[in-house]
N, C-alpha and C positions, 0 to 999 in steps of 0.2 A: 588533457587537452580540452579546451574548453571548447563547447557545442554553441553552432548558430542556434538565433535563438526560434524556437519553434510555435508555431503557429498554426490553428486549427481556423479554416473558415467553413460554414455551415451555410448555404447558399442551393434554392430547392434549379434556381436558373442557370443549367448549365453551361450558357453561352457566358454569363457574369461571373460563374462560378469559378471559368477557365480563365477569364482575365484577368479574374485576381491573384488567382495563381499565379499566373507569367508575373503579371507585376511582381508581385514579392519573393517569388522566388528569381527573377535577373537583382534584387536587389540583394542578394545571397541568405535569403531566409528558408528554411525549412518548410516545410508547406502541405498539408493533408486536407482535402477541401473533402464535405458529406453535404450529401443532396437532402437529409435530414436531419433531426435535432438527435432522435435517437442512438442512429448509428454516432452520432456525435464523441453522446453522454457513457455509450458501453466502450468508445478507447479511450476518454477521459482520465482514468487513474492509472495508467500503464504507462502512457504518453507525457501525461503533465506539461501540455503547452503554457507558454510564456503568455500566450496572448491569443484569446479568440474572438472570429470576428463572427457574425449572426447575422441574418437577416432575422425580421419580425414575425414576417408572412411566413410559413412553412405550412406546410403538409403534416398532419399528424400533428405532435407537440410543436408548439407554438414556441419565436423565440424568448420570450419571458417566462414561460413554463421551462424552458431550460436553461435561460440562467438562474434561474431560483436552484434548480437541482441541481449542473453545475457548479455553482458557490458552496453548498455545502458539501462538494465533495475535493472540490481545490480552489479553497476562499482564497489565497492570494492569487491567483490569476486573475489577468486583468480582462475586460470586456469593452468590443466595440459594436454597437448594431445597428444595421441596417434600416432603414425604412422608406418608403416613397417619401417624396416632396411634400403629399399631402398631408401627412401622418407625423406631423411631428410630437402631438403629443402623446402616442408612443414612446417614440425616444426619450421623452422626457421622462414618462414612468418606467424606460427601462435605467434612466439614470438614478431612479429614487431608489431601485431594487439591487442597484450594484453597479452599472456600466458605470466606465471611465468615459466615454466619449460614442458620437454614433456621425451616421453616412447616412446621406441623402443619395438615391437613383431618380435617375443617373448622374454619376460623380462627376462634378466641375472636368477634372481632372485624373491622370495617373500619376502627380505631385502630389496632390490633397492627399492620398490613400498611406504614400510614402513618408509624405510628413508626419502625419496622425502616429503611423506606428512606428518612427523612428522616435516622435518624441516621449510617446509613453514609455518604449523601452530602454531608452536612457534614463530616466529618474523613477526607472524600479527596479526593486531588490532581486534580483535573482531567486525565486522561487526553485529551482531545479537543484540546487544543495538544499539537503535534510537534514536535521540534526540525527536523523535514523535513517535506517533503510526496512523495507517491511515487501516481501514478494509480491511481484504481479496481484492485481485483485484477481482476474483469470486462473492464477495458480492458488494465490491463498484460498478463495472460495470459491473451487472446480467441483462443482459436485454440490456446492453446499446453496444454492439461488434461496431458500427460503432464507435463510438465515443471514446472508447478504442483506435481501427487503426488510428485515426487522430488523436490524444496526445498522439500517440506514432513517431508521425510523427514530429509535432511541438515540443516537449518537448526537443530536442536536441537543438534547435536554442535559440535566444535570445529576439525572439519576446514578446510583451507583449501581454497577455492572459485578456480577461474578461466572468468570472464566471456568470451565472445568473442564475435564479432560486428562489424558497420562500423558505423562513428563514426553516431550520433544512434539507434541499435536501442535504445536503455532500459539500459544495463548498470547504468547509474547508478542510476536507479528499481529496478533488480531485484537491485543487491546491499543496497540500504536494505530492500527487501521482507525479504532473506534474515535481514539482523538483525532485521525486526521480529518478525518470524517464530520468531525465536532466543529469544525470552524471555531474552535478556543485557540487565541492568539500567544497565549501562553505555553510554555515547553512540556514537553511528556519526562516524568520523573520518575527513574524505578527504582525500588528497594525488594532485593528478596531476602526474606526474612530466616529462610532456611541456611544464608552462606554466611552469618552472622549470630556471637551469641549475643545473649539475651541484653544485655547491658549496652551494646552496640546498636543492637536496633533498637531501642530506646533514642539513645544518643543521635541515631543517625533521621530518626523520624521526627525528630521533637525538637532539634539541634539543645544548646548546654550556651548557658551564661561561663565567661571566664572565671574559674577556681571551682566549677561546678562538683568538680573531682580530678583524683592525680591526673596529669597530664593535658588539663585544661587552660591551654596558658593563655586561649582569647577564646570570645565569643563568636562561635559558629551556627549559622542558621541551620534548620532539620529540612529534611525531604517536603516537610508539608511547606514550608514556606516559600522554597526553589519551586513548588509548583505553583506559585501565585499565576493564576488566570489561565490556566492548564490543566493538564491532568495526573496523578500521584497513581501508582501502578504498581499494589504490595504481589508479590509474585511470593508464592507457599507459604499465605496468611495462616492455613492450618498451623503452623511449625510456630506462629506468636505464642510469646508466653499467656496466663491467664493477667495476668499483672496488668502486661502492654495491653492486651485485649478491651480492658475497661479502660484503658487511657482512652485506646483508639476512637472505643463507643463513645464517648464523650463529642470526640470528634466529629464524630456523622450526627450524633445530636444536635449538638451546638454550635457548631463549625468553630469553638474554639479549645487554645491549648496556650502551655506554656514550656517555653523552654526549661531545661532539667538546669534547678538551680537559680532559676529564673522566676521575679515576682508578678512579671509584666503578663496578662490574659491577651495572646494575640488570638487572631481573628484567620481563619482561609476560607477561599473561595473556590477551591483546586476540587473537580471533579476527581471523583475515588472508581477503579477498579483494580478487585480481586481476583487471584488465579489460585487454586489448587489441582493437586493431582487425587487429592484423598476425599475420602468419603466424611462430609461434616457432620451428617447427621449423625453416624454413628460416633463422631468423636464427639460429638452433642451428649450422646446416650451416656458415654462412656465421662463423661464428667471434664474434658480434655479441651471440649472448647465452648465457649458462653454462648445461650440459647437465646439470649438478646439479641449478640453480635449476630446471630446467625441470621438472624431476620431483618438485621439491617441492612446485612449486605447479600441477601436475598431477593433482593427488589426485581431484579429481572437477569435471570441466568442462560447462559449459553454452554452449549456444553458442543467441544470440538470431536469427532471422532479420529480412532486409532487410523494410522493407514491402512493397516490392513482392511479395513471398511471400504477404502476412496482406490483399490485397486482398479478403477478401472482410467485413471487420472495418476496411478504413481508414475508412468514412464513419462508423460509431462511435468510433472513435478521434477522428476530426475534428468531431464534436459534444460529445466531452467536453474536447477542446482550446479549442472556439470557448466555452462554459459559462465554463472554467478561464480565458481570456485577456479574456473580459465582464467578468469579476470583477474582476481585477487592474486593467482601465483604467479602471474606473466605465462602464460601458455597459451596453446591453442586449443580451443575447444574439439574434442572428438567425438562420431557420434558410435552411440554402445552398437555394436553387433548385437545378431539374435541370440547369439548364447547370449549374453549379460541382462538381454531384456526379460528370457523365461527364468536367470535366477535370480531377479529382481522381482519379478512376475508370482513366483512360489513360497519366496520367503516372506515368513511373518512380520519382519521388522519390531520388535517387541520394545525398539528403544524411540518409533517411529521418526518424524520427518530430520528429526535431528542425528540419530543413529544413519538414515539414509545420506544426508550431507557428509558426516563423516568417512562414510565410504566414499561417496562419489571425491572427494578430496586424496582420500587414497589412493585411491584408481586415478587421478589425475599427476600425481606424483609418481606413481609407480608403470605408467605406462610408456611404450616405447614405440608401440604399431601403430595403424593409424585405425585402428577402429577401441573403444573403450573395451577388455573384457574384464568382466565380474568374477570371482568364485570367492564368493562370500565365506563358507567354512575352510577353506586350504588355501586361500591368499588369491592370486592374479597371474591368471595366463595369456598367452599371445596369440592371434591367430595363424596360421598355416603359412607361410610365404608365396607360398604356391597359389594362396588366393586371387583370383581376378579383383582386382579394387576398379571402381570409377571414381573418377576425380569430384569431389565434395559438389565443386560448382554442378556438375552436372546432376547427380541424386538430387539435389536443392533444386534445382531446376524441375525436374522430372516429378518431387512431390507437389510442388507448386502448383504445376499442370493439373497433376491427379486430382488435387484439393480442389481448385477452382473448375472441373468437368465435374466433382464431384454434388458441388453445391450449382451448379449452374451457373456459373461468372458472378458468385457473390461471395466477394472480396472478405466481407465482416464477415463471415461462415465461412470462407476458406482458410481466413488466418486465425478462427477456432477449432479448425479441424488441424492445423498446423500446428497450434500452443505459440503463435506468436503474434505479437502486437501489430495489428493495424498497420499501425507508420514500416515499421519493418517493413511487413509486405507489398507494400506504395514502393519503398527502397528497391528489394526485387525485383520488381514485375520492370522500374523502370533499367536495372542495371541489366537483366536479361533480354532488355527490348521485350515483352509480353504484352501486345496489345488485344485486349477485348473487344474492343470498339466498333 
């Protein structure tokens, strides 16, 4: 079912703040208004509004300070901003920096404001379908803030990136983070090198002129040229042969190549990262992979840790898997009782966030109670009958409460102490009637 379309305004006055609100939301828009640019810019990747509106003035970051950093974190969304009457050329540099259009205070009208965003959001693309999906930034990088600020650093430029980490740590999710991050308007393209032999990822990397070999009965483009003005995404580069490996380096040299069977030198422009699970140097040592390559694609490394490391973030990690796996099988999400959370809690995970999805998928198929239980080594058991249950709405209720006395009525730090997104908890607070006010 498709979603109204949603809408962040950023507005530090909150008598304006509220009117804009009412206006666009009686016009049936979705609607999260922030009294700063900040708290803006930390629900921005969770939310991915259609359309944000900004005032100039702000407290703290300024509005052109944040759309500069909002665009590079959701360059199709669109911008509208604010400014006094006096101030227009403001607006004019907030047009040269990305805004679609701005407002003058105070506004002619509650038309003007309707028109402005009805008509931008008729002649634009739907940003809210992905060609991927990649978790919450809050869940992929809970725990991880330094490392967040430095791919957020790199992700603009065109360096190549390498991933490290043991098999199911998110490399995947966090080199699709890195393109979306990139503001490259071109598509994210993977090739894993290890679910293919040797001849194949040639073939699938390089693509093959027709008659290049048996079974080539036309001319197919390779992974580097489907990433034209994007980014190419080799997942267990360890596992290339030494062959491919000097193709590749060629690659990162030159930026060009030729299809297999092919006389033509094309040319890419597709930003490269690498992911392994192994140890390159020693495959360096051991003669297994090229001490060139290594340093090409060494330029600037990340290395994700095990879950077991990020234990104190696996039980929100595992309630946005149990949401994410409700979805996909038609069900109703449940939430894990305390047994399931201390055997969650103790076990190592050795297969990490991918071995934990697995289960939680389990346990969502095999459950019948209404609380999720775990037992990881002997399958899945049910709770007691006898148990007193409260009805969901009310525990949600009642953490909501907890969160928000906890943090002092601050909303942004109660729906992190919850693991859920901002807009959610605007949802709540208004479906439970919760006034702070």
């Amino acid at each position: 079912m498709a979603k109204n379309p949603q809408i962040f305004i950023v507005e530090d006055d909150p008598s304006f703040l509220t009117f804009l609100e009412t206006v666009l939301e009686d016009e049936g828009f979705e609607v999260i208004g922030f009294k700063d640019a900040e708290s803006a810019l930390l629900a921005l990747p969770d939310v991915k509004p259609n359309l944000i509106i900004t005032d100039l003035k702000l407290p703290g970051m300024d509005g052109l300070s944040f759309l500069e950093k909002a665009k590079k974190i959701l360059p199709d969304s669109e911008f509208i901003v604010i400014t006094a009457f006096g101030s227009i050329p403001s607006a004019v540099s907030a047009l040269k920096k990305g805004a679609i259009d701005y407002l003058t205070k105070p506004l002619s009208s509650p038309e003007e404001l309707i028109e402005k965003v009805k008509n931008i959001l008729k002649h634009r693309k739907d940003t809210q379908e992905k060609p991927f999906e990649i978790p919450p930034f809050e869940i992929l990088f809970a725990g991880l803030e330094d490392l967040y600020e430095k791919i957020l650093e790199i992700a603009p430029t065109n360096a190549t990136v390498l991933l490290l980490g043991e098999t199911g740590t998110g490399k995947t999710a966090l080199a699709k983070a890195i393109h979306l991050l990139s503001g490259r308007k071109g598509p994210f393209v993977e090739i894993n090198c290890a679910s293919l032999p040797e001849n194949l990822v040639e073939a699938e990397l390089f693509g093959y002129e027709k008659g290049a070999f048996t079974g080539a009965i036309k001319t197919k483009p390779g992974k580097l040229e489907l990433a034209k003005d994007g980014t190419l995404f080799l997942d267990e580069i360890s596992e290339m042969s030494l062959s491919i490996q000097a193709k590749f380096l060629r690659v990162l040299q030159d930026k060009t190549f030729e299809r297999l069977g092919g006389l033509e030198t094309l040319k890419t422009n597709a930003r490269f990262i690498v992911a392994t699970n192994r140890d390159l140097k020693k495959l360096v040592e051991e003669g297994k992979f090229r001490e060139d390559l290594y340093y090409r694609i060494n330029v600037i490394s990340f290395t994700l840790p095990p879950l077991r490391e990020r234990k104190e973030h696996l039980l929100k990690i595992a309630e946005y898997l149990i949401e994410k796996k409700a979805k996909a099988l038609n069900k109703e999400p449940k939430p894990l009782s305390e047994n399931a959370k201390n055997q969650l809690l103790t076990y190592s995970f050795p297969g990490n966030i991918r071995e934990l999805e697995n289960l939680i998928e389990r346990t969502l198929l095999l459950s019948r109670g209404p609380y999720l239980e775990v037992e990881i080594e002997e399958g899945f058991s049910f709770p007691p009958e006898s148990k007193e249950i409260k009805s969901l709405e009310d525990l949600e209720k009642e953490a909501i409460l907890k969160a928000l006395k906890e943090t002092g009525g601050n909303k942004k730090e109660a729906a992190k102490k919850l693991g859920i997104a901002l807009r959610t908890l605007y949802y709540k607070l208004k479906a439970y009637n919760i006034n702070l006010d």
